[in-house]
C-alpha positions in Angstrom: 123.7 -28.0 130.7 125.1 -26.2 133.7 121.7 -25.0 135.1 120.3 -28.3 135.1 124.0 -29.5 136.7 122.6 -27.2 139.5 119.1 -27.9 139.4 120.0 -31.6 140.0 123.2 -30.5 142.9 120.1 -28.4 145.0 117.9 -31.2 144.8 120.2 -33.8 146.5 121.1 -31.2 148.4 116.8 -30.6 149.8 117.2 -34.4 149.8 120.5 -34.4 151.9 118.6 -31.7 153.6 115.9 -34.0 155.0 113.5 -32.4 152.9 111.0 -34.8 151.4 110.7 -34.6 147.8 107.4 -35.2 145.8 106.9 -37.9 143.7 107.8 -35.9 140.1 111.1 -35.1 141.9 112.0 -38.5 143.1 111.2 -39.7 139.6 113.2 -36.6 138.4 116.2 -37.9 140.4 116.0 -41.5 138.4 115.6 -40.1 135.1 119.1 -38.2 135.9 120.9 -41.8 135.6 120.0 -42.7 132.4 119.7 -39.2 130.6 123.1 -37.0 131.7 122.3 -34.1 129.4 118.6 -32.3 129.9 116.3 -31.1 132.1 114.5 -34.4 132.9 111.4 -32.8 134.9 109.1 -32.0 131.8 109.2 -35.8 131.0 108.7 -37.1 135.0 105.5 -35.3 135.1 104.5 -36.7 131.7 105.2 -40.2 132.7 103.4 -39.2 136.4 100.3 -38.1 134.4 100.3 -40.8 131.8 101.0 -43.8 134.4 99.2 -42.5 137.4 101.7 -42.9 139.9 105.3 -43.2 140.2 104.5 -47.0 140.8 102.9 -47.7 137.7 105.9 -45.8 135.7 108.2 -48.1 137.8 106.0 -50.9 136.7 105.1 -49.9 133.3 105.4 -52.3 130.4 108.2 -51.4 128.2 106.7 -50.7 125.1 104.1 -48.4 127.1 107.2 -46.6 128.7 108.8 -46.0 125.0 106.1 -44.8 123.7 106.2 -41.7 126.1 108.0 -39.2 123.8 111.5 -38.7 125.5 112.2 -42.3 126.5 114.3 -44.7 125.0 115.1 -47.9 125.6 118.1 -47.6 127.9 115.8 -44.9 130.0 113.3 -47.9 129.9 115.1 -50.6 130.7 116.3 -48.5 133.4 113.0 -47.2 134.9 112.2 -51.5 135.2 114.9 -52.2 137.1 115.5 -53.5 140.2 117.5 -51.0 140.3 115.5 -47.7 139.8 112.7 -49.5 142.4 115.8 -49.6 145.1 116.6 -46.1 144.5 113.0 -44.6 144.7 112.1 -46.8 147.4 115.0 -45.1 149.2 113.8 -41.4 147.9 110.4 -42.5 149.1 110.7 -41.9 152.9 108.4 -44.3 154.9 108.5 -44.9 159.1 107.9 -47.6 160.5 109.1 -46.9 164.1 111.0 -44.5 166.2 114.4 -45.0 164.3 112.3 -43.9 161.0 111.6 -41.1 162.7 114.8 -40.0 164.1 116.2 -40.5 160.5 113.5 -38.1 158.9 113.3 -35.5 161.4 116.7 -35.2 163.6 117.8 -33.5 160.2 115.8 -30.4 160.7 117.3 -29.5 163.6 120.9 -29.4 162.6 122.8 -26.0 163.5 119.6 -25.1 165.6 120.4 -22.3 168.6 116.5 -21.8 169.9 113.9 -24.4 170.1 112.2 -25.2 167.0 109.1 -27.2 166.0 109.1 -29.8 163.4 106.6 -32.3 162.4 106.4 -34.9 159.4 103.2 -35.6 157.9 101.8 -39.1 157.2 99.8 -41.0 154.5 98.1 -44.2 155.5 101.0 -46.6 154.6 103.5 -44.0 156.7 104.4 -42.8 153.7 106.1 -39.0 154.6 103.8 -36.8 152.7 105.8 -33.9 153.9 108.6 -32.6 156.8 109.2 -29.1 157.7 109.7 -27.0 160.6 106.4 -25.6 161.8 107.9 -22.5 163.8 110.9 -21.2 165.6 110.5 -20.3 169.3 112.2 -17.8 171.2 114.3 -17.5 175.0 111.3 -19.0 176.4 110.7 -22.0 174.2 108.3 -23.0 171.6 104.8 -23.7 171.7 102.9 -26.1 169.7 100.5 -24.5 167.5 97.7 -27.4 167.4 95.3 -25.1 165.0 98.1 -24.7 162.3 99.3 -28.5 162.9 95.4 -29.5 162.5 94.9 -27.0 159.4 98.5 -28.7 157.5 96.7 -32.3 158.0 94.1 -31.4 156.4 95.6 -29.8 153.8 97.7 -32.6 153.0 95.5 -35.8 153.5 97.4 -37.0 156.4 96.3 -39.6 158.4 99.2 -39.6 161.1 101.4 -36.7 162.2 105.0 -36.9 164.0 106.0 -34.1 166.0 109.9 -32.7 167.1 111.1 -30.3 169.4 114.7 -29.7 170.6 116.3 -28.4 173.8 119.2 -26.4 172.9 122.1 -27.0 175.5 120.1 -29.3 177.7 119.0 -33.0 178.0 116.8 -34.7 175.9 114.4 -35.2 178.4 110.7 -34.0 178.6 109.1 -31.7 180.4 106.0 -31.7 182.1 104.5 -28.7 179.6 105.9 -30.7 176.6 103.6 -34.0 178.1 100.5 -31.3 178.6 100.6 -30.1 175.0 101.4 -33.3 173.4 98.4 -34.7 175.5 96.2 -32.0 174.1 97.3 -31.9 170.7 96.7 -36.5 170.0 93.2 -35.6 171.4 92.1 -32.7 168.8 94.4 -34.4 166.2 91.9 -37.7 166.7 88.6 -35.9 166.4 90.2 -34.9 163.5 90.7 -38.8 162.6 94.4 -38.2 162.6 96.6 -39.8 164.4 99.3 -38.4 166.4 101.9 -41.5 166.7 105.1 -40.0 168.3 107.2 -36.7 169.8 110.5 -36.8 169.7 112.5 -34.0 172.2 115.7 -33.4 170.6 119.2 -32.6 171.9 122.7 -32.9 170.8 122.0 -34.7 167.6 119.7 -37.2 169.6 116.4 -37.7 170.8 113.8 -39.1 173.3 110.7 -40.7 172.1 107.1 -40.3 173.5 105.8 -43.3 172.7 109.1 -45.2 173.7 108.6 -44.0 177.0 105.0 -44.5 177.4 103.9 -40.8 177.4 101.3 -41.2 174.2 99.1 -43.1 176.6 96.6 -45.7 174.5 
C-alpha cells in the first residue's frame, strides 16, 4: 500500500510539475478516488484498451464499465460523473490562448539560472500532447534547435507547436535573434504542415508573448 501511496504522491507531483500526463495516467489519477487501496494502472489501461479512449470510459454505459473485471459500481458511478469529467478535463491540459500557455509552460522554468528551451506540443483540438524542456543553454544563451523541434512533431502527431525561452536576470522582452529564429523556425515548421502558434520569452515568473505583440506575422 505504501508504494502505490508514492506512486500516486510523484504523479501529482509530475502533474504539479507541469508535466503533462498521458491519458492512462490521467485515468489512473480518477480511479485513485474511488479505489484507496491498489495500484489502479493495470485497470486504466484495460478500460483505455476496451473503450478506446478515455472519453468513451468517461462515457461508458454502466453495465459495460462493470463488466470490466476490477470495477464496481461505486468506481462506475464514479467514472459517469460529472464529477470525474471535471476532474480529467482539468488533467487534460488544452490552450486556447496566451494565458493557456503561460499556465502550461511558465512551470518549466521555475528555479531556472541559464536560458532554457521549452516547447508544448499540440494535437488538433490544442490538446497538449506533450511539454518538456528541449535543451539548456549556456553563458551565451540558447539556441533553438529547429531539426530536433521538427523531428519531436513528427514523432508525436502534432499539428501546432508552442515555444519558451527565459532570460535569467533580465526583461522579458525579445530580442532581435529571438525574432530571426522564431521567424525561421514557423516557416520549416509549416512545410512541415505544423503550425507554430506562439513564443513566449520568460522572466521573473512572467512572460512576453509573440503573437500578442505581433511578431508571428500572418
Amino acid at each position: 500500500m505504501a508504494g502505490h501511496a508514492g506512486h500516486r504522491s510523484r504523479l501529482r507531483a509530475r502533474r504539479e510539475a507541469g508535466e503533462v500526463l498521458p491519458d492512462e495516467q490521467v485515468l489512473e489519477l480518477l480511479l485513485c478516488r474511488p479505489i484507496k487501496r491498489r495500484d489502479v494502472l493495470p485497470l486504466a489501461r484495460e478500460l483505455i484498451r476496451r473503450m478506446g479512449s478515455l472519453e468513451a470510459v468517461l462515457s461508458a454505459p454502466e453495465e459495460e464499465l462493470r463488466a470490466v473485471k476490477g470495477v464496481g459500481p461505486r468506481t462506475a458511478e464514479f467514472l459517469r460523473s460529472a464529477e470525474a469529467a471535471e476532474l480529467a478535463a482539468r488533467e487534460r491540459r488544452y490552450i486556447r490562448g496566451v494565458s493557456d500557455a503561460g499556465e502550461v509552460l511558465l512551470p518549466l522554468f521555475e528555479g531556472a539560472e541559464r536560458e532554457l528551451l521549452a516547447a508544448a506540443f499540440l494535437d488538433g483540438q490544442g490538446r497538449v500532447i506533450s511539454a518538456r524542456v528541449l535543451c539548456r543553454g549556456d553563458e551565451r544563451g540558447v539556441d533553438a534547435d529547429s531539426g530536433e523541434i521538427r523531428r519531436l512533431a513528427r514523432e508525436q502527431g502534432a499539428q501546432a507547436v508552442i515555444i519558451a525561452h527565459n532570460h535569467p536576470g533580465a526583461m522579458a522582452i525579445p530580442s532581435s535573434d529571438d525574432e530571426r529564429s522564431t521567424r525561421a523556425l514557423l516557416l520549416e515548421l509549416r512545410r512541415d504542415g505544423v503550425e507554430l502558434l506562439d513564443h513566449l520569452v520568460v522572466a521573473d515568473g512572467d512572460f512576453v508573448s509573440f503573437r500578442d505583440n505581433g511578431a508571428l506575422g500572418d
